[in-house]
C-alpha positions in Angstrom: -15.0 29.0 -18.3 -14.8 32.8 -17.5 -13.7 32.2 -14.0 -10.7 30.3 -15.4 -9.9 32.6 -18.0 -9.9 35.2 -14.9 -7.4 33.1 -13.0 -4.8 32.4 -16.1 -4.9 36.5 -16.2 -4.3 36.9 -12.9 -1.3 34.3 -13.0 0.2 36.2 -16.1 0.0 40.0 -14.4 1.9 38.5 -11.1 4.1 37.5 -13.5 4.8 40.2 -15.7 5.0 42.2 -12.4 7.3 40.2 -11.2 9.6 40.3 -14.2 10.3 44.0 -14.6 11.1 43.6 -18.2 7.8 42.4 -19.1 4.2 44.5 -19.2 1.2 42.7 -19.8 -1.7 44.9 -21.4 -4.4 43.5 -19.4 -7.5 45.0 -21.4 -6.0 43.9 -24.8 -6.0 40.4 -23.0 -9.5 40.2 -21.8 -11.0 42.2 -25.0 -9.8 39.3 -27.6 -10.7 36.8 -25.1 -14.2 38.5 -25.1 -14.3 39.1 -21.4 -15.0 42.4 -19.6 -12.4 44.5 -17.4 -15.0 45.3 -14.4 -15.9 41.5 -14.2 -11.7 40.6 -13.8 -11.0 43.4 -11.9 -14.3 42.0 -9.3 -12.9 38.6 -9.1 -9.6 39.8 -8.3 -10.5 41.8 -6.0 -12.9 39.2 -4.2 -12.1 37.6 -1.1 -12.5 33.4 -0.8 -15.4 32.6 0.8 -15.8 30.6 3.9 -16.3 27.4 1.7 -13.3 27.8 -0.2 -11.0 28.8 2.8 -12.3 25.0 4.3 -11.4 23.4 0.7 -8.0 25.2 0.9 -7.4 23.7 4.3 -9.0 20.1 3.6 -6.5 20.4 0.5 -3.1 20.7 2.1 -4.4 18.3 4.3 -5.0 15.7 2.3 -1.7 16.7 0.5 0.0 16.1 3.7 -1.6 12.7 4.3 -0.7 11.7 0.7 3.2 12.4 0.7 3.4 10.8 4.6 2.0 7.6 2.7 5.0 7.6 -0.2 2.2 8.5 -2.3 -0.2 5.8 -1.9 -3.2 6.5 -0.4 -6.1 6.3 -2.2 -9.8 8.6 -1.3 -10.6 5.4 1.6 -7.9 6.0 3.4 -6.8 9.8 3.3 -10.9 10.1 4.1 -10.0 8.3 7.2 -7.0 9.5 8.3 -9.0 13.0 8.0 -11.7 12.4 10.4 -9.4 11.2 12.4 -8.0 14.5 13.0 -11.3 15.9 13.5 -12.9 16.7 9.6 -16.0 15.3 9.0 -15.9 14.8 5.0 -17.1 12.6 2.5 -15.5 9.7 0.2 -16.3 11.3 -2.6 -15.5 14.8 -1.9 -12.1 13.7 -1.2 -12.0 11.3 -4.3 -12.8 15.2 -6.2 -10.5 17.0 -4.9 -7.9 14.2 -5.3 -8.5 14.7 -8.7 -8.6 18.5 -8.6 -5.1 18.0 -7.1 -4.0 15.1 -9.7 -3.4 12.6 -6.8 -4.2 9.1 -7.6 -3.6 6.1 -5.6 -0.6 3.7 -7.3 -2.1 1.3 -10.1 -1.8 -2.6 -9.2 -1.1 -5.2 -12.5 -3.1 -7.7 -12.8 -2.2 -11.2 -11.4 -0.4 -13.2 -13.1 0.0 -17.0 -11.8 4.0 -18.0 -11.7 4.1 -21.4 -9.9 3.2 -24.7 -10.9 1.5 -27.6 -9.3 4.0 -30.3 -7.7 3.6 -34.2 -8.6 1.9 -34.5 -4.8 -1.1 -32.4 -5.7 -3.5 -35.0 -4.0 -1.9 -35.1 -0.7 -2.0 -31.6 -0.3 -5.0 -30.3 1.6 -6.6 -27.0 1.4 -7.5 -26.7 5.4 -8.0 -23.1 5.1 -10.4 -23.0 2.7 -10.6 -19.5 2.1 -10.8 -18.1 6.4 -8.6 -14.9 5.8 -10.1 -13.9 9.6 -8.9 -15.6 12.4 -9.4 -14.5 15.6 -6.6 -14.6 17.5 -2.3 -13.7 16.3 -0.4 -16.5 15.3 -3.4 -18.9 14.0 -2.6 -18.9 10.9 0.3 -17.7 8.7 0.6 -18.1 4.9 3.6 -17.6 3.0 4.6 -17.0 -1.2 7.4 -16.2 -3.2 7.2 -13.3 -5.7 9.9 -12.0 -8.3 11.5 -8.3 -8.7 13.5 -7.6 -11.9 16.8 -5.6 -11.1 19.2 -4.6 -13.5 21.8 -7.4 -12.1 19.0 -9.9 -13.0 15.9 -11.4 -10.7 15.7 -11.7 -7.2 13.5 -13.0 -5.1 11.1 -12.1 -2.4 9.8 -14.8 0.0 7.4 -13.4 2.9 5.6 -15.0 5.4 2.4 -13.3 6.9 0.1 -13.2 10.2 -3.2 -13.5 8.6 -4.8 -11.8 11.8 -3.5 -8.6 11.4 -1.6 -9.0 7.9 1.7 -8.1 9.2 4.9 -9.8 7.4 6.6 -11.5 10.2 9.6 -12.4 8.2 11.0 -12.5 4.9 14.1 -13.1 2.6 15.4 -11.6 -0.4 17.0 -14.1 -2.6 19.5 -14.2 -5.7 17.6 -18.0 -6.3 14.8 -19.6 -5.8 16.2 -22.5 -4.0 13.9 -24.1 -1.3 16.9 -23.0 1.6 15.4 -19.6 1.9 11.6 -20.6 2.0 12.9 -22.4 4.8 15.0 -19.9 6.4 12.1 -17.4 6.2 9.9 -19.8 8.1 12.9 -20.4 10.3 12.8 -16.5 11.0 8.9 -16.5 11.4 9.0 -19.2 14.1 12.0 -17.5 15.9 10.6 -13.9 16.2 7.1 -15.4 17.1 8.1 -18.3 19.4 5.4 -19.9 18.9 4.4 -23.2 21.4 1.1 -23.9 19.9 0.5 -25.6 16.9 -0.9 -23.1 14.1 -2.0 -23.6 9.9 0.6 -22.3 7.3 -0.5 -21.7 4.1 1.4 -21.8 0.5 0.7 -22.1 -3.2 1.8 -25.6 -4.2 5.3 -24.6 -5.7 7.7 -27.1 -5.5 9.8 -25.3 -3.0 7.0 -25.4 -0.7 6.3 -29.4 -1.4 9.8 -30.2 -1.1 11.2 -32.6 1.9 13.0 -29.4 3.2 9.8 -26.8 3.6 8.0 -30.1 5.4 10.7 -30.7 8.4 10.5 -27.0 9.0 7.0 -27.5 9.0 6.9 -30.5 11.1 5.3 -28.9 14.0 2.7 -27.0 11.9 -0.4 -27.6 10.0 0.4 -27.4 6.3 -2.2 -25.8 4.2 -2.2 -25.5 0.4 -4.1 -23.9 -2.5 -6.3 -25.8 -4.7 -4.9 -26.7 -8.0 -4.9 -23.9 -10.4 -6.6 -21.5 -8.1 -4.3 -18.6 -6.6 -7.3 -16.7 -4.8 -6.9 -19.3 -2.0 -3.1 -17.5 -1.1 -5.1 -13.9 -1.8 -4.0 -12.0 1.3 -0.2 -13.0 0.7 -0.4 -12.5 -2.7 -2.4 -9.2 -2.5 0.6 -7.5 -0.4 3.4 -8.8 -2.7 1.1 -7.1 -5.5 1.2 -4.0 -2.8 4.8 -4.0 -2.3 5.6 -3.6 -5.7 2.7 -1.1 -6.8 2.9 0.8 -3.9 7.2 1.4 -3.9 9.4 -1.2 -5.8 8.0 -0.2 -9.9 8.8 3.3 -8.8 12.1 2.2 -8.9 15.0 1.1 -11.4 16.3 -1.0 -9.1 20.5 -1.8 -10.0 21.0 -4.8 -8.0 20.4 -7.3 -5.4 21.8 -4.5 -2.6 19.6 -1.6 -4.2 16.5 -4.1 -3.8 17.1 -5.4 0.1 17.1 -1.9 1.0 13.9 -0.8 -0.7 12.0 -4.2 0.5 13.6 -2.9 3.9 12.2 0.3 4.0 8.6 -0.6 2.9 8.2 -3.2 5.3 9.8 -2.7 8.2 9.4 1.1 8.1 6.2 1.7 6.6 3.5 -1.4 5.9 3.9 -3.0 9.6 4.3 0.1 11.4 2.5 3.2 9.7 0.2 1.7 6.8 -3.2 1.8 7.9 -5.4 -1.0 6.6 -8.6 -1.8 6.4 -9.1 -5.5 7.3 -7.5 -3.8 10.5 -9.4 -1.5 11.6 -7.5 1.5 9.9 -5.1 0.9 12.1 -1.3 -0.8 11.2 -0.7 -4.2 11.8 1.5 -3.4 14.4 -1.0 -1.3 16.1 -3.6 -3.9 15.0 -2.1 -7.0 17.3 -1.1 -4.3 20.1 -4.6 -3.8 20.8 -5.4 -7.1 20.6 -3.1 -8.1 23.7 -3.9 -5.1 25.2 -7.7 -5.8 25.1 -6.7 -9.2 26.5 -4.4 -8.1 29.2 -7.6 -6.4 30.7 -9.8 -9.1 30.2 -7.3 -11.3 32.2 -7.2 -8.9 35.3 
C-alpha cells in the first residue's frame, strides 16, 4: 500500500514540475497520508532491480505480441510466441502480468443453435462422427453458415474449412441465405483445392445444405451430416465463426453489406490463415501448418 502511495506521489511532482504553474508541497502530501519523507525520497531515489528490469522487458513484449494479434491473444498463446523468441516464462506469469497490464483475451457468446433439421433427417449420415484429426490436407472439409447484423440488415457468412489444418479454404458473404451461395462456396473450395480424390464434407442439416442443389455439387464427395439436435458434431467450423466474430466483427458497427466483406476480408485472408497461430496446429498458422506438411512429404518422397 505504501509503495503505491509512493508511486501516485511521484506521478503528481513530475507533474507539477512539468506544469510551471503548479507546486506540489510534497511533505504536506505524505504527512496526511501518514507516510514518511526519508522512506519516499528512498524509493525515488532507488534503482529497479534486475527482476523488475526483466518484467519491464517481458511487458512490452507481450504488449507487442498482443496488438500484432488485433488484440486477441490470450496468456496460451502470447506465452508461446514468447519462448519462441527466446524467454523462458510461465503460463501463469504471463496470465499476471496480462492482468497487471489490463489485457484480456476477446470474450466468445455462448452458442446458440440457428438451423433446423430438414424432412430427410434419416438419410443423412453422420460419417465423421466426431474425427476433427485427419491426417492428411483435403480429407475432410466441413462447412456452416453463420449470421452478422449490419446496420443495412443481416448478411451472411458461409465458410468452408480444411479440418487438417483449420484453414477456411473458401467462403461467401451473402445478402440471403439462398442455397446458390452454399454452393458457390463449395464451388470455390473445389476450384482453389483441385481436388481428384474423393474426400468427406461435413454440414449441419439446414435445408440449404439438404437441398437438390448442395447434393450435385456434392456429387463427387462424401456427404457427412450432424446428428439431430446436436451442433458439437460441426464444432471446429462452428468454433471459428464464433472466433471471427469475437475476435474482430463485434468490435465493429458494421454499416453495410460493403463494410462487412471487407472486415471478413481482412480477418481471414490477412490474419487467421496466414498469421494466427493455433493450437490444434502446432502454434503454427494454418498456412504454415499444411506447408510443413508437404514439405515433410517432399523429403520423404526423395
Amino acid at each position: 500500500m505504501t509503495q503505491a502511495i509512493f508511486i501516485e506521489t511521484a506521478k503528481a511532482e513530475d507533474l507539477a514540475v512539468k506544469d510551471k504553474k503548479r507546486r506540489l508541497n510534497v511533505s504536506g502530501v505524505l504527512r496526511i497520508l501518514g507516510v514518511s519523507r526519508n522512506g519516499y525520497y528512498s524509493f525515488k531515489n532507488r534503482k529497479p532491480s534486475l527482476s523488475e528490469k526483466r518484467k519491464e522487458v517481458i511487458e512490452d513484449k507481450i504488449i507487442d505480441i498482443y496488438d500484432e494479434s488485433h488484440q486477441n491473444y490470450g496468456a496460451p498463446k502470447i506465452t508461446q510466441k514468447l519462448r519462441e523468441i527466446g524467454e523462458e516464462i510461465s503460463e501463469k506469469t504471463v496470465g499476471n502480468y496480462m492482468r497487471e497490464l489490463g489485457l484480456k483475451a476477446q470474450y466468445i457468446k455462448p452458442y446458440i443453435a440457428t438451423t433446423t433439421n430438414s424432412d430427410f433427417s434419416s438419410e443423412l449420415k453422420n460419417i465423421l462422427d466426431e474425427n476433427f484429426s485427419p491426417s492428411t490436407p483435403n480429407a475432410v472439409w466441413c462447412t456452416d453458415i453463420t449470421y452478422i447484423w449490419t446496420y443495412d440488415g443481416f448478411v451472411y457468412l458461409t465458410s468452408v474449412m480444411d479440418l487438417y489444418s483449420r484453414k477456411i479454404i473458401s467462403w461467401v458473404l451473402s445478402s440471403t441465405l439462398e442455397s446458390k451461395w452454399i454452393v458457390q462456396a463449395i464451388n470455390k473450395a473445389k476450384a482453389i483445392r483441385n481436388v481428384k480424390e474423393a474426400l468427406i464434407i461435413h454440414s449441419d442439416r439446414g435445408i440449404q445444405y439438404t437441398c437438390e442443389a448442395y447434393r450435385i455439387a456434392t456429387k463427387d464427395m462424401i456427404t457427412s451430416y450432424s446428428k439431430k439436435a446436436y451442433p458439437w458434431d460441426n464444432a471446429c467450423i462452428e468454433s471459428f465463426h464464433a472466433l471471427i466474430k469475437r475476435e474482430w466483427i463485434n468490435r465493429y458497427k458494421i454499416l453495410d453489406y460493403k463494410h462487412a466483406y471487407k472486415l471478413v476480408f481482412e480477418y481471414i485472408e490477412t490474419f487467421y490463415n496466414t498469421v494466427r497461430i493455433h493450437s490444434h496446429c502446432g502454434y503454427l498458422s494454418p498456412n504454415e501448418y499444411e506447408d510443413k506438411y508437404y514439405s515433410e512429404n517432399i523429403k520423404n518422397a526423395c
